[in-house]
N, C-alpha and C positions, 0 to 999 in steps of 0.2 A: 579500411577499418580493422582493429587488431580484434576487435568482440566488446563486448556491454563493460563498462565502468564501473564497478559498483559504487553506488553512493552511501548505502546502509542497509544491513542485514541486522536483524532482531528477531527471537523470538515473543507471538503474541499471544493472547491468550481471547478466545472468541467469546462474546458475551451477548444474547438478545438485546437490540436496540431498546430501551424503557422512553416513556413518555414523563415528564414530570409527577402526572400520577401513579408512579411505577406501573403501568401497562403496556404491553409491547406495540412498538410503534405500528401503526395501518398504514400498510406498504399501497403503496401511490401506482406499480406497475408490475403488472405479470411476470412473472420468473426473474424480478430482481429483489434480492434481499440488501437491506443496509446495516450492516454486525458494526460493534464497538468491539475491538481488539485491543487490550490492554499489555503493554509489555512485560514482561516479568519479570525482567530485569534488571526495569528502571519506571520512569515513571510518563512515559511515553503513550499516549492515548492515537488509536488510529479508528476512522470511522469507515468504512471501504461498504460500496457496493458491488453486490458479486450476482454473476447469472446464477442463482440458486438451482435451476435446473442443471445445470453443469455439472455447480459444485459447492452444494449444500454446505455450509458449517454447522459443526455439534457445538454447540453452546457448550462451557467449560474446557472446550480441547482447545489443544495449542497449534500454532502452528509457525514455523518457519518462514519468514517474508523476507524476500529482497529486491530490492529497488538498486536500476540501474540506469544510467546514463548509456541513451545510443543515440549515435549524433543524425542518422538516417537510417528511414527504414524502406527505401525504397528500392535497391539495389537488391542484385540476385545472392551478391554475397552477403547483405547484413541478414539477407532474408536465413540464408542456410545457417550463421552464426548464431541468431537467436533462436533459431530448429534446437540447435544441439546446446543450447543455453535451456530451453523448453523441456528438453526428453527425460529431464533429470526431477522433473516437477510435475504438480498433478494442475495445477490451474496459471495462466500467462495471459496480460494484458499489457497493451504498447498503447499509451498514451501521454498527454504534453502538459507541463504545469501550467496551471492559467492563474493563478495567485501567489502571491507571498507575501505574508505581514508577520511583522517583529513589530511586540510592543516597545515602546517605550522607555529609555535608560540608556545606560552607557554598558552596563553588566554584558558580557558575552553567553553569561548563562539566563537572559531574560526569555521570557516566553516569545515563541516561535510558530505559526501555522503555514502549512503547506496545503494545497490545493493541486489537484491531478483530474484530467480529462480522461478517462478510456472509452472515447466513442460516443459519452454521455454517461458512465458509469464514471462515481466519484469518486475519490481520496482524498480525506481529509485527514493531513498528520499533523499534531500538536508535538513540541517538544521546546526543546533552547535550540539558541542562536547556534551556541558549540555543536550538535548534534545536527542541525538541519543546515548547516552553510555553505552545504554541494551542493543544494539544490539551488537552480535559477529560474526564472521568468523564459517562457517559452522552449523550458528544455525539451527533448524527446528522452521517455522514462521508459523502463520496461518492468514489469512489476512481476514477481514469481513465488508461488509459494507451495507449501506441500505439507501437510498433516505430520507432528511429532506424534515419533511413536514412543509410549511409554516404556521401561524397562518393566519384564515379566519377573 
């Protein structure tokens, strides 16, 4: 294995999950938060549950997220490559898509949703077809991210 593939890097923007009645959602399990990350660079919506005891998100900060393609994670060497894929980040989860749906059309740029396992923690990313079409059915993903820091 040469190390993790990227499939897509974005910055996002964290935001308190809201219920229809704008109230924040009533979290279902202990030390899990579910944020809506908004990109802000495009118009990419990402829903992720994260072990909040870990690693809380600040609501309005940004954060750096990439998602990678690693084709196994069971060996000594994918293990040591995603180590040093990890050290450079503050939060890493290795889990496997278990959905994929495209609406509708011929358009390459129709809407798109992705679905990710990490263990039972979710990922839900919305985008287009052009943006989300590394991803597969039953890939192995590694997901990484780490707090943008503002300029002073």
């Amino acid at each position: 294995m040469s190390g993790p593939a990227e499939i897509m890097t974005d910055t996002f923007q964290a935001h308190t999950l809201m219920d229809k009645d704008g109230k924040p959602v009533v979290q279902h399990f202990d030390r899990v938060t579910r944020y809506e990350l908004t990109s802000v660079q495009g118009s990419d919506v990402m829903l992720l549950d994260v072990n909040s005891d870990l690693y809380p998100l600040k609501n309005g900060t940004s954060y750096r997220i990439r998602v990678s393609s690693v084709p196994d994670f069971n060996t000594n060497k994918d293990l040591e490559i995603l180590q040093q894929e990890q050290s450079a980040m503050e939060y890493a989860m290795a889990g496997t898509i278990f959905r994929f749906e495209i609406a509708d059309g011929t358009e390459a740029d129709r809407a798109c949703t992705v679905y990710a396992s990490f263990g039972g923690l979710i990922m839900e990313l919305r985008s287009t077809l052009n943006t989300l079409n590394s991803f597969a059915m039953d890939q192995k993903v590694y997901i990484t991210m780490y707090e943008v820091q503002r300029p002073i």
